[in-house]
C-alpha positions in Angstrom: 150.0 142.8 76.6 152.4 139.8 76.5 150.9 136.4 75.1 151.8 133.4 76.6 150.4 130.0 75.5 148.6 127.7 78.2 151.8 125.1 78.1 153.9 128.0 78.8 151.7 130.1 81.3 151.1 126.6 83.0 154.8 125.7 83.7 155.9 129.4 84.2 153.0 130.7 86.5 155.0 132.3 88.9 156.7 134.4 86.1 153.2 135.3 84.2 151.8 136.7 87.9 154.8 138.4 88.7 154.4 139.8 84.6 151.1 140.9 85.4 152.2 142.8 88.9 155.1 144.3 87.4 153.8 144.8 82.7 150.0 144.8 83.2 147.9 142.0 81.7 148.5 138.8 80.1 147.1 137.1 77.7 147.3 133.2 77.7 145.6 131.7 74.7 145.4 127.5 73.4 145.5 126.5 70.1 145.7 130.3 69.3 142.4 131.0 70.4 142.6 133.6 73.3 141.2 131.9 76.3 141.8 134.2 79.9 143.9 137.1 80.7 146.0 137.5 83.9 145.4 140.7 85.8 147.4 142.0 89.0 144.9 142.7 92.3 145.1 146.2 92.0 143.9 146.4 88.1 141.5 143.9 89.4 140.1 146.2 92.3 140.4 149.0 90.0 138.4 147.5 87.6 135.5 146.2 89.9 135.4 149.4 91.3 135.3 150.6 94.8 133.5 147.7 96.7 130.9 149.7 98.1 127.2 149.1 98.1 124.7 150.7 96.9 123.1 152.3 99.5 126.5 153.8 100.3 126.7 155.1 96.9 123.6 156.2 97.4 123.9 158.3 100.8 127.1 160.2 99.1 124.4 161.5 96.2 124.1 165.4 97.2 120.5 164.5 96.2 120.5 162.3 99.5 118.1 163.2 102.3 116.6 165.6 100.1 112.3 165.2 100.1 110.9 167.5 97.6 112.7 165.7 94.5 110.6 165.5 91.8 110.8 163.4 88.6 108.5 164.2 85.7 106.8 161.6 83.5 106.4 161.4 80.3 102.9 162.2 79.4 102.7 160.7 76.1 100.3 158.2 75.1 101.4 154.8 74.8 102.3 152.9 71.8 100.5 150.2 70.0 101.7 146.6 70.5 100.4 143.8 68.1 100.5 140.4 70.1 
């Protein structure tokens, strides 16, 4: 991952997107302390995942539609709390 210091990234911006497209991430940091990381839109929709909801995800389970599911509980006694 290149480094680029906020100055830099700030005047350069251009160059540190088309680094991220083209390298992967990039790091910008101020006063040495790494502050943000530039990423391209496709590690960025790789990363968030698909962008489906839930109940999509949901209806794709081979479990879906199904009616007898059963999930046993634990039948063990409780534990003591002191409040």
């Amino acid at each position: 991952m290149h480094t680029w210091q906020m100055q830099e990234a700030k005047a350069r911006l251009s160059e540190v997107v088309k680094e991220a497209e083209q390298a992967g991430p990039q790091e910008i940091t101020s006063h040495g302390r790494s502050v943000a990381v530039v990423l391209s839109r496709a590690e960025y929709d790789r990363l968030a995942g698909t962008g489906e909801s839930l109940v999509e995800f949901m209806r794709r389970s081979p479990l879906y539609g199904q009616e007898d599911i059963e999930f046993p509980r634990d039948q063990s006694l409780t534990r003591e709390v002191a409040l």
